[in-house]
Backbone bond lengths (Angstrom), bond angles and torsions (degrees), N, CA, C in turn:
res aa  C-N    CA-C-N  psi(-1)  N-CA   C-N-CA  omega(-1)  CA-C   N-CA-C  phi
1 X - - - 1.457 - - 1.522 109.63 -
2 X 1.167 110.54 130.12 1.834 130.48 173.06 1.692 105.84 -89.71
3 X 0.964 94.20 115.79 1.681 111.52 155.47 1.484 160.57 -82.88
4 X 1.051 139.83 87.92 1.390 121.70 -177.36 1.184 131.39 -123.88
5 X 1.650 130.48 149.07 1.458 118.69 168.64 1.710 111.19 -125.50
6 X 1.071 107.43 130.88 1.506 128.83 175.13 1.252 107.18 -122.18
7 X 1.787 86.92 141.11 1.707 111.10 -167.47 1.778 95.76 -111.61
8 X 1.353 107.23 131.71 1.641 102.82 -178.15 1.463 132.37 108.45
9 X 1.788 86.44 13.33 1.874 90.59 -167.11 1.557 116.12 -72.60
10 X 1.018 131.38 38.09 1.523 110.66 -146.58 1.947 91.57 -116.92
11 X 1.701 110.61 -3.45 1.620 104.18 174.74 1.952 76.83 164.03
12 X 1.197 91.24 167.65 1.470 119.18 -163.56 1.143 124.34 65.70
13 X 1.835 115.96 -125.71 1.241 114.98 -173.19 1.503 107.12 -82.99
14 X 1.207 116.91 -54.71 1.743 114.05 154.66 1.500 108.60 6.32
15 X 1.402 111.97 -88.10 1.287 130.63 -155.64 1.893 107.28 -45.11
16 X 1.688 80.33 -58.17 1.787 90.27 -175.24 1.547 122.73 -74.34
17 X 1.265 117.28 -15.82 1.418 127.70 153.50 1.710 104.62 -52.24
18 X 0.995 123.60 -80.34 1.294 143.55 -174.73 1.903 110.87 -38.51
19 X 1.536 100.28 -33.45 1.772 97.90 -165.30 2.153 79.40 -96.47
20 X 1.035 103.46 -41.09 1.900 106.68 -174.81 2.009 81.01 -41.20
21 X 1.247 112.36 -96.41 1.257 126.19 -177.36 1.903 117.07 -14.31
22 X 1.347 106.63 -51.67 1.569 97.17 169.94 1.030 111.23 -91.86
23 X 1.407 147.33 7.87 1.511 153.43 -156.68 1.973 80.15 -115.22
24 X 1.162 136.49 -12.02 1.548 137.52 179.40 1.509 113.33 -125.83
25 X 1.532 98.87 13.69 1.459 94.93 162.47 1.572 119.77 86.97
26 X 1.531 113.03 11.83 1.030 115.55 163.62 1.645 145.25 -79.20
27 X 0.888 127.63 153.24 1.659 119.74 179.18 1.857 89.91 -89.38
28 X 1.666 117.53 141.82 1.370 120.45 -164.00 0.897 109.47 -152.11
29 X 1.463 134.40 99.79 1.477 139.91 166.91 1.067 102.10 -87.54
30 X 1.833 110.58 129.08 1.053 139.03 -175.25 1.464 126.45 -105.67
31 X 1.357 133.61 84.90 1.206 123.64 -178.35 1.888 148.46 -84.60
32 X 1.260 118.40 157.51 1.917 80.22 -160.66 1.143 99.74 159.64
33 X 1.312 129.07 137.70 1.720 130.87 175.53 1.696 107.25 -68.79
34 X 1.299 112.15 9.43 1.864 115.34 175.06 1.591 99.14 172.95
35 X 1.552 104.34 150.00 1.698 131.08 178.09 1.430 103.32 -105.94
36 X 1.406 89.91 137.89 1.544 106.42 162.63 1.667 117.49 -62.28
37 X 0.827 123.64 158.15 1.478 147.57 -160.57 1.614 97.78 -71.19
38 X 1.549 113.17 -54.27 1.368 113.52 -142.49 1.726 90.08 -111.39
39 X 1.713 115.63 8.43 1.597 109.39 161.43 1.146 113.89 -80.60
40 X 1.519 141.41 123.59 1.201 133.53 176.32 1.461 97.50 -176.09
41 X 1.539 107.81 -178.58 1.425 124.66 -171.98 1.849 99.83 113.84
42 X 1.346 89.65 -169.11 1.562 127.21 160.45 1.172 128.77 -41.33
43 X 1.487 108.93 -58.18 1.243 129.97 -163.82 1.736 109.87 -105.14
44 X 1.273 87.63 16.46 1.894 93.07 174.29 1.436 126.53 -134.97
45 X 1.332 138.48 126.04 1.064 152.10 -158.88 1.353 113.00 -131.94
46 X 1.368 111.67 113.63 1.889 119.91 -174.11 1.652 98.29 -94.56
47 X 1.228 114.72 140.11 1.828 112.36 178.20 1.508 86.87 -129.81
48 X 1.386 130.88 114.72 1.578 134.66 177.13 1.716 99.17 -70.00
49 X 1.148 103.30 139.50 1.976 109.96 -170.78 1.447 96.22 -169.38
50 X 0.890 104.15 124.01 1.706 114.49 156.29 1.386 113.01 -124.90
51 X 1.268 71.29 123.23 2.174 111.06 -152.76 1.501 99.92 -83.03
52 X 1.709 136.39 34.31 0.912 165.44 -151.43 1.786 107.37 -156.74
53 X 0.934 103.89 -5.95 1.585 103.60 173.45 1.851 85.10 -128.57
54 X 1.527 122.80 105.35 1.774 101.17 -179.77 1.654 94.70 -106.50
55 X 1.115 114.53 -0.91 1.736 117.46 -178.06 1.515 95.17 -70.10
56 X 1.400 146.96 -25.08 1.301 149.36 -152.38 1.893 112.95 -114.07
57 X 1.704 86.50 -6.27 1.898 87.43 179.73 1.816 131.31 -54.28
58 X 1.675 97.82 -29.82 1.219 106.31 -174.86 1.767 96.72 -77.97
59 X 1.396 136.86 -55.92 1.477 149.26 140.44 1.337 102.29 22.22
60 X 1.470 106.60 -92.84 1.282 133.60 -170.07 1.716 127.41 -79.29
61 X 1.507 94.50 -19.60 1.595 80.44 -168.31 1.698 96.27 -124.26
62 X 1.435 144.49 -15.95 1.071 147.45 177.30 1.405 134.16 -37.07
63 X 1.667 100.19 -49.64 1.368 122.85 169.11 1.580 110.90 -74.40
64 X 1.489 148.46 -7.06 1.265 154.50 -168.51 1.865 88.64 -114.75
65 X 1.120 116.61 -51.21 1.906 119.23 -178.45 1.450 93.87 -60.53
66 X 1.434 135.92 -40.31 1.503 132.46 -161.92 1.298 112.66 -79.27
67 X 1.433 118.18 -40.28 1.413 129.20 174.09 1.188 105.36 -74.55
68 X 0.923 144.01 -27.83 1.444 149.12 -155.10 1.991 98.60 -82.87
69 X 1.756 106.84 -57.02 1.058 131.03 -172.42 2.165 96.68 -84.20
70 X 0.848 110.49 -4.06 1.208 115.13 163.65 1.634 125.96 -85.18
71 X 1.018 112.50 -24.00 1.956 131.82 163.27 1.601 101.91 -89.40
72 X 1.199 128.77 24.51 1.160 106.77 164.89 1.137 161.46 19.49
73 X 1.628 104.60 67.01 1.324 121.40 -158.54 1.607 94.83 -82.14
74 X 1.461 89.62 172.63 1.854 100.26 -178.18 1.585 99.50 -97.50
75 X 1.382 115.00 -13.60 1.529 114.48 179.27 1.689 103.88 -146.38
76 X 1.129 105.04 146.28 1.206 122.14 137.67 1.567 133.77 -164.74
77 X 1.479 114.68 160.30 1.008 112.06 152.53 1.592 127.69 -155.79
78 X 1.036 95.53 -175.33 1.409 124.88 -163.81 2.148 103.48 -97.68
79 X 1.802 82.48 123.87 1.813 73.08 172.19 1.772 85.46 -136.55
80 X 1.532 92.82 149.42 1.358 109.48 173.39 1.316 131.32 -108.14
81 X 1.623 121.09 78.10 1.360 110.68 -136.53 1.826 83.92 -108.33
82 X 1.173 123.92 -33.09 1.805 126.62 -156.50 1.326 108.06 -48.47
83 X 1.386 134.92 119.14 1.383 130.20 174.91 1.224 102.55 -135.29
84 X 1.807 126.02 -173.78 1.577 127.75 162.27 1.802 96.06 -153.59
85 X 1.051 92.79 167.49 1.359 96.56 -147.07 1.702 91.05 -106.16
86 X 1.034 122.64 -26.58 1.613 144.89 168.93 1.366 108.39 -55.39
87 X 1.788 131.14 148.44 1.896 100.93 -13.09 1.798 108.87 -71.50
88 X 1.144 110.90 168.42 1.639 115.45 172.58 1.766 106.17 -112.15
89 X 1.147 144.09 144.20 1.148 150.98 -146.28 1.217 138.79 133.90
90 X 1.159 131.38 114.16 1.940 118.16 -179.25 0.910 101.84 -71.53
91 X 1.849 114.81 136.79 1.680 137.06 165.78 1.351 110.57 -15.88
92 X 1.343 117.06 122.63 1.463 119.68 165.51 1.700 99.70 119.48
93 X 1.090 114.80 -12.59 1.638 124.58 -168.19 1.854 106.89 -109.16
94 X 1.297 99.52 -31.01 1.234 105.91 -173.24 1.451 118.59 -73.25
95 X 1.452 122.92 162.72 1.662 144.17 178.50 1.640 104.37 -100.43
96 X 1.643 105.58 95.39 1.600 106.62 164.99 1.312 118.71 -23.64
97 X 1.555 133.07 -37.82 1.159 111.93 -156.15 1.582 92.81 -95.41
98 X 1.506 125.47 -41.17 1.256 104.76 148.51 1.757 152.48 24.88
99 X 1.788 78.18 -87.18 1.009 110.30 -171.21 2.062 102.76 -82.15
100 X 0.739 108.75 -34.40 1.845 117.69 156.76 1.266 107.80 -23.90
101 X 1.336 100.63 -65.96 1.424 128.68 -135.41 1.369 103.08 -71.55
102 X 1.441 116.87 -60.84 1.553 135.46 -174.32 2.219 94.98 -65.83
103 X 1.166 121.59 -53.27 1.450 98.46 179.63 1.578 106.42 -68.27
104 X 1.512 137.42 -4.78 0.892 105.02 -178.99 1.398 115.76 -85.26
105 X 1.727 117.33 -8.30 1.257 113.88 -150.99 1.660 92.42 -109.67
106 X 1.685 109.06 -14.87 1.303 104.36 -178.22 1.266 125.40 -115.36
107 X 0.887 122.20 6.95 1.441 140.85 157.40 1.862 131.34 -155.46
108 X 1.341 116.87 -8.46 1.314 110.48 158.29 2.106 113.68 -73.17
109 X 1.483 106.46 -47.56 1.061 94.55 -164.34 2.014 111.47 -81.49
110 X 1.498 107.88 -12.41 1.563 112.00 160.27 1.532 124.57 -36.06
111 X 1.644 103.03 -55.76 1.361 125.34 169.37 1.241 126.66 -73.07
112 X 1.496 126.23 -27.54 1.109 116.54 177.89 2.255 97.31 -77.61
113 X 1.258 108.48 -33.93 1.501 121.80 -150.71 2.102 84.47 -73.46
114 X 1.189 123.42 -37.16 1.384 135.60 -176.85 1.623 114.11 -78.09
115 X 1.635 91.62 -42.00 1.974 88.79 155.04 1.551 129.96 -65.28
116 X 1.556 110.52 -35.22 1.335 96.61 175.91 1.725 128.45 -108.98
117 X 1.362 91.82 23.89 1.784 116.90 175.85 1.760 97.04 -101.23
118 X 1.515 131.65 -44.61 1.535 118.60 137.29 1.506 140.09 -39.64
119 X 0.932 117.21 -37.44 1.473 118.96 146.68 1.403 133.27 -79.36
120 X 0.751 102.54 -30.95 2.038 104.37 173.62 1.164 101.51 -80.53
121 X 1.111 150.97 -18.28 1.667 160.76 -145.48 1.109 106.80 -153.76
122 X 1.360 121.31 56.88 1.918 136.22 175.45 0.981 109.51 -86.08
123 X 1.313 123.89 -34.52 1.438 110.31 -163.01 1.643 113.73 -87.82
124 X 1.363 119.69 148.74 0.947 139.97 -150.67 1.525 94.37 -90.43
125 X 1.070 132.62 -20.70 1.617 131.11 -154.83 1.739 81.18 -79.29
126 X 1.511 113.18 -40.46 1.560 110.50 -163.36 1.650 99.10 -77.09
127 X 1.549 94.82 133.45 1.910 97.08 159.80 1.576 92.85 -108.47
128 X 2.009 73.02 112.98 1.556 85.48 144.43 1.810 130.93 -136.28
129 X 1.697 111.23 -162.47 1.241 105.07 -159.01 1.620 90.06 -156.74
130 X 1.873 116.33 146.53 0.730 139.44 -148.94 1.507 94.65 -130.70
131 X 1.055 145.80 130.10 1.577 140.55 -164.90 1.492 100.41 -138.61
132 X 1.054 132.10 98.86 1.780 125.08 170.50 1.857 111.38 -99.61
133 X 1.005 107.10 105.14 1.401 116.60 150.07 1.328 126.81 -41.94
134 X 1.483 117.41 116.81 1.214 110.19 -172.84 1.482 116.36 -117.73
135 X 0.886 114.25 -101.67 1.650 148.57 162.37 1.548 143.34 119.15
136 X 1.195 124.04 147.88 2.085 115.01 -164.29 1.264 110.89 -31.70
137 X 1.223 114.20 -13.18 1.556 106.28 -166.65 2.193 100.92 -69.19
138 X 1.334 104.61 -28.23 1.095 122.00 -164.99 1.853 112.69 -56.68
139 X 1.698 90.40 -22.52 1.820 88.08 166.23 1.022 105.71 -133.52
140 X 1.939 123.14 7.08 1.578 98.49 -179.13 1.537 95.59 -123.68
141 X 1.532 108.14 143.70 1.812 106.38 -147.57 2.035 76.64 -83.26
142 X 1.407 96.55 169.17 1.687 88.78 -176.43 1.981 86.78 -155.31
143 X 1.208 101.12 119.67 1.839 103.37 -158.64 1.361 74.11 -70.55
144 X 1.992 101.00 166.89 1.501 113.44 179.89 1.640 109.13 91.07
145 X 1.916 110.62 -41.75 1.833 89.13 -169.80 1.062 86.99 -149.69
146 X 1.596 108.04 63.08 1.369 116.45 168.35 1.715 117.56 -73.72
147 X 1.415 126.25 -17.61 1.188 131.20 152.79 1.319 122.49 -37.97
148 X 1.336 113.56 -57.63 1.560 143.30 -159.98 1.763 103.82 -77.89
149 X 1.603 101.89 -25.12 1.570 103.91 -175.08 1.543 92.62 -101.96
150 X 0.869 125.12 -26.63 1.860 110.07 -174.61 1.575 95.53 -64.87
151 X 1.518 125.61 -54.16 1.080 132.14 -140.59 2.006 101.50 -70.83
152 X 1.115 84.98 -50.79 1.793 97.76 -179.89 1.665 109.62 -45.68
153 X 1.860 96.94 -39.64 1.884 94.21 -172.58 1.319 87.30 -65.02
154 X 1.350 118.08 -53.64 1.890 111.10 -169.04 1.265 105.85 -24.64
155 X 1.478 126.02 -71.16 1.371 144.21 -142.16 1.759 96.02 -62.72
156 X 1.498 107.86 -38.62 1.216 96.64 -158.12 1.477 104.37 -84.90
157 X 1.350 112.32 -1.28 1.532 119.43 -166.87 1.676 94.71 -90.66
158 X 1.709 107.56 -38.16 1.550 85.85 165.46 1.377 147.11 -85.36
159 X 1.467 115.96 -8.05 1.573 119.30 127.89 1.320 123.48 -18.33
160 X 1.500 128.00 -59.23 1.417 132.81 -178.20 1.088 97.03 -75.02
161 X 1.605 139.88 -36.00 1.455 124.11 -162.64 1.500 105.12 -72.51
162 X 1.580 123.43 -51.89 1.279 133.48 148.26 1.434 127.23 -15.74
163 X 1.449 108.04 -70.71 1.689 109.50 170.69 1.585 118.00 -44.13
164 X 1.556 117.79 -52.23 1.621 152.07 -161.49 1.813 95.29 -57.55
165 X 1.612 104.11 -47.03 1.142 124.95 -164.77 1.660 118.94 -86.03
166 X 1.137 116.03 -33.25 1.519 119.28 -178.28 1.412 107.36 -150.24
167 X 1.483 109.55 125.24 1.362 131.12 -156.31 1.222 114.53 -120.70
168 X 1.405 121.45 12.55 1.780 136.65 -169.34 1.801 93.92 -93.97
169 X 1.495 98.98 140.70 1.267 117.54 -163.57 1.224 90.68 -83.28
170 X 1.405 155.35 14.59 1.298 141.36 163.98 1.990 108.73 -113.11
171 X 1.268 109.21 29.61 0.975 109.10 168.41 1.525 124.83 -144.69
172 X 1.409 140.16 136.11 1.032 139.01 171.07 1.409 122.40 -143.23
173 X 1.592 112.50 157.68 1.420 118.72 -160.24 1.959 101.93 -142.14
174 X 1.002 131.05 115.96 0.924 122.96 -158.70 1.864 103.54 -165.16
175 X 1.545 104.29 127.90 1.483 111.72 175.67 1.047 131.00 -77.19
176 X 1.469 128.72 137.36 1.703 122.54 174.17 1.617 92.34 -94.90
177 X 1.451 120.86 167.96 1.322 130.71 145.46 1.914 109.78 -118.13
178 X 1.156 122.45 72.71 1.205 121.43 -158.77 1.910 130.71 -59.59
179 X 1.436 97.62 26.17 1.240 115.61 -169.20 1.753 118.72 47.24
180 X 1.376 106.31 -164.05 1.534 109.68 169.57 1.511 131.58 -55.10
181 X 1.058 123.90 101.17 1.723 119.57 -174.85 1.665 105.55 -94.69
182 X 0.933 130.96 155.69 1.422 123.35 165.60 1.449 104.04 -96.31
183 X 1.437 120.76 94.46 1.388 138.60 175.22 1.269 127.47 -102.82
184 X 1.375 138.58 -163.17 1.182 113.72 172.87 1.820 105.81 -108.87
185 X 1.506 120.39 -13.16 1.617 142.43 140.54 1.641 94.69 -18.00
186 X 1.400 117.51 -90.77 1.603 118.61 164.58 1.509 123.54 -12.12
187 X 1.287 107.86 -77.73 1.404 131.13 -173.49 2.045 102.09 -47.23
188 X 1.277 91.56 -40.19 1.654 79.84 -175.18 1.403 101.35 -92.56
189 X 1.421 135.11 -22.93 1.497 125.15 174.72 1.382 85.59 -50.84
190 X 1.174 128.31 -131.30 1.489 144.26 169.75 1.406 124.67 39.78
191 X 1.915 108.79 -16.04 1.389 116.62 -168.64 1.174 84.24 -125.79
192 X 1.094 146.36 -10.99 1.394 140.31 158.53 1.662 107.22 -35.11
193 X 1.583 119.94 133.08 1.549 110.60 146.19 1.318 125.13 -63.63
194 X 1.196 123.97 165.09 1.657 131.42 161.39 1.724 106.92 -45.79
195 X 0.883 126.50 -75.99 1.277 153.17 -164.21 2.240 92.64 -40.93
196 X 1.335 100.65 -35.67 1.434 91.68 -175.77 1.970 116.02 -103.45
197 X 1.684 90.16 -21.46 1.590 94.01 178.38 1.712 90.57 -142.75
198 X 1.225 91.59 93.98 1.678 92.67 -167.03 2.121 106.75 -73.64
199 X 1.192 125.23 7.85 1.069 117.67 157.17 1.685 115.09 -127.18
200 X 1.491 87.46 55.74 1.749 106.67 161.37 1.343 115.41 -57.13
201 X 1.300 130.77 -32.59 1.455 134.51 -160.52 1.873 94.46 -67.34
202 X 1.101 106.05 -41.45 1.631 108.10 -177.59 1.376 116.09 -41.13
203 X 1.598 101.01 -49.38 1.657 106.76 -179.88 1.407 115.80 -69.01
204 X 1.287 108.57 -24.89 1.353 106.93 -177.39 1.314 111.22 -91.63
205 X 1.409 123.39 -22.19 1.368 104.31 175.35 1.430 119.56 -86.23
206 X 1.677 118.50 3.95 1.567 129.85 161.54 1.419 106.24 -65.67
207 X 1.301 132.36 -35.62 1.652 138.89 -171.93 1.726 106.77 -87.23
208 X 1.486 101.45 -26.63 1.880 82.11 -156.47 1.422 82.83 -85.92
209 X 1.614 123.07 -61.79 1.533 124.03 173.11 1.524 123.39 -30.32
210 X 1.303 126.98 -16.63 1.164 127.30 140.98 2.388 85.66 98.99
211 X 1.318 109.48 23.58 1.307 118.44 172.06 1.588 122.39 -68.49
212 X 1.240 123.44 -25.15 1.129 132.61 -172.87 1.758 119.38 -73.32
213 X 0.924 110.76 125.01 1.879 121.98 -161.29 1.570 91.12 -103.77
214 X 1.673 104.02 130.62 1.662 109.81 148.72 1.021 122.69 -31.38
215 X 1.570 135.23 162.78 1.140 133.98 -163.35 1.568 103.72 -98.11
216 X 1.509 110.52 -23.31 1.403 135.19 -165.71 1.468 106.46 -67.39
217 X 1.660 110.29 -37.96 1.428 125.17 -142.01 1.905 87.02 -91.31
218 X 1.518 104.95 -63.97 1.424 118.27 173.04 1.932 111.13 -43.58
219 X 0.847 97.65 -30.85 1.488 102.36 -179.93 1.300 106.24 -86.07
220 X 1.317 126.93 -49.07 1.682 101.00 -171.62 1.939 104.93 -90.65
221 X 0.925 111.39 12.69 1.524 118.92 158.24 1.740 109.11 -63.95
222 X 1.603 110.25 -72.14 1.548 128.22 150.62 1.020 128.26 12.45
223 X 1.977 95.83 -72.35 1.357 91.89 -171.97 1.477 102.07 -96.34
224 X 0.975 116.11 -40.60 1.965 116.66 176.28 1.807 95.42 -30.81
225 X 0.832 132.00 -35.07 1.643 113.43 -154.04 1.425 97.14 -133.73
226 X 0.739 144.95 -10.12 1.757 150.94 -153.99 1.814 96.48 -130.16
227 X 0.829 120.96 -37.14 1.744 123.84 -156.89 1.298 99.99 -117.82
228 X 1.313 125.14 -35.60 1.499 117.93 -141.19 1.570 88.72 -114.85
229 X 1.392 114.75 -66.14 1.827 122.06 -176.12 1.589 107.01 -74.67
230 X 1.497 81.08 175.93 1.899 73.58 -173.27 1.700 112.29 -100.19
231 X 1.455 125.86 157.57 1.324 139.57 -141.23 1.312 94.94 -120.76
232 X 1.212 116.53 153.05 1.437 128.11 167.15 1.940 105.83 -93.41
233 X 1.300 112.51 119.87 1.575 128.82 172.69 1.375 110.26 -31.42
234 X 1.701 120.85 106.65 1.643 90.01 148.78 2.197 92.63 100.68
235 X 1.268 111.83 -20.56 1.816 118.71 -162.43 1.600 97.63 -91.05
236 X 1.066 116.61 152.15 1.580 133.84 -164.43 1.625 94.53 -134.34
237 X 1.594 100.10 103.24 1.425 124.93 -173.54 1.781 119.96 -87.14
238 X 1.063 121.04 143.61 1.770 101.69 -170.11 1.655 84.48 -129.55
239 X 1.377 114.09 144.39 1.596 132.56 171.05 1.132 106.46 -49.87
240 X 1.451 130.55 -33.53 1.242 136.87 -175.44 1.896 116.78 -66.37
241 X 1.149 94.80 -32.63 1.838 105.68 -173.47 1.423 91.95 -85.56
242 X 1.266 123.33 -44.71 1.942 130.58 -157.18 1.601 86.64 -59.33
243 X 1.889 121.88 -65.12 1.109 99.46 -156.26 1.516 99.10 -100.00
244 X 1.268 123.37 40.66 1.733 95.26 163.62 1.427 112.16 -90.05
């Protein structure tokens, strides 16, 4: 038995990660303040979490990682895809609590959710794999979502902390940056004024150029090469290399 848990299923890439994954026969815990419609069956399990409270991960999600790791799969892993793109604003404009809010959901609760998927998933007999979603924003500063860009470098830094940290050939941890999706993340960059994300034109020139990929399409790329083949430890993957 193959395993996985994804954080974020409730629409976007989340979702289509998650249906790619049981559409190949996986067992798939799904995490997320709401499920998509068309996740279901047997082989799927919704755990309600809002990944905005990350002090509560061990709480809420421990006993679903234990059972999970209790059926004894020969693999699993863990992808950390749930983010929000909120608040949007250049420094000095923004609401502290805000600003809380978005590292907690985009990189405090990744790490806490990756700390206790390392512990529930000790044993060595299991290969598993740690998948963090990232994206360019993560090295190129982009005024307006400067929140959204600190948090991503985080993410990708804990990939390296992961790699740095455990060196057993049945485990790997490794970042996607999954390029442009047509999401609804997109849809609200793009409606932004200048004045609040003053390099709005970017988003919009992903929509008019006609750049933006299904969520479906980017996702079963994902898992074909990221989930399924084997990964280099610790490597920061771009959508662009997966599908050429």
């Amino acid at each position: 038995m193959r395993a996985a848990i994804v954080t974020g299923v409730s629409r976007g890439l989340g979702e289509a990660l998650a249906n790619a994954l049981l559409e190949r026969g996986y067992v798939v815990v799904g995490i997320g303040r709401a499920s998509a419609a068309r996740l279901h069956g047997p082989n799927y399990r919704f755990v309600e979490f809002d990944l905005a409270e990350p002090a509560r991960v061990g709480d809420a999600l421990e006993l679903p990682f234990a059972e999970l790791a209790a059926k004894r799969p020969e693999y699993a892993c863990l992808i950390n895809n749930a983010a929000v793109g909120t608040p949007v604003g250049v420094l000095g404009s923004l609401d502290a609590a805000d600003i809380t809010k978005s590292f907690a959901v985009n990189l405090a609760a990744p790490v806490a959710i990756a700390n206790l998927f390392c512990r529930v998933f000790a044993d060595d007999a299991v290969e598993r794999r740690i998948v963090n979603v990232s994206s360019g924003a993560a090295s190129n500063a982009m005024p307006g979502i400067s929140n959204y860009c600190v948090a991503k470098a985080g993410l990708e830094m804990l990939t390296r902390s992961l790699a740095a940290e455990r060196h057993g050939e049945r485990f790997r941890a490794i970042t996607v940056r999954p390029g442009v999706i047509d999401t609804g993340m997109q849809e609200f960059m793009r409606a932004q004024p200048k004045e609040v994300v003053p390099g709005v034109a970017l988003f919009e020139g992903f929509y008019k150029s006609g750049q933006l990929v299904p969520p479906d399409k980017t996702a079963g790329v994902i898992v074909a090469r990221l989930v399924v083949e084997p990964v280099e430890h610790g490597r920061t993957y771009t959508y662009q290399e997966l599908a050429a």
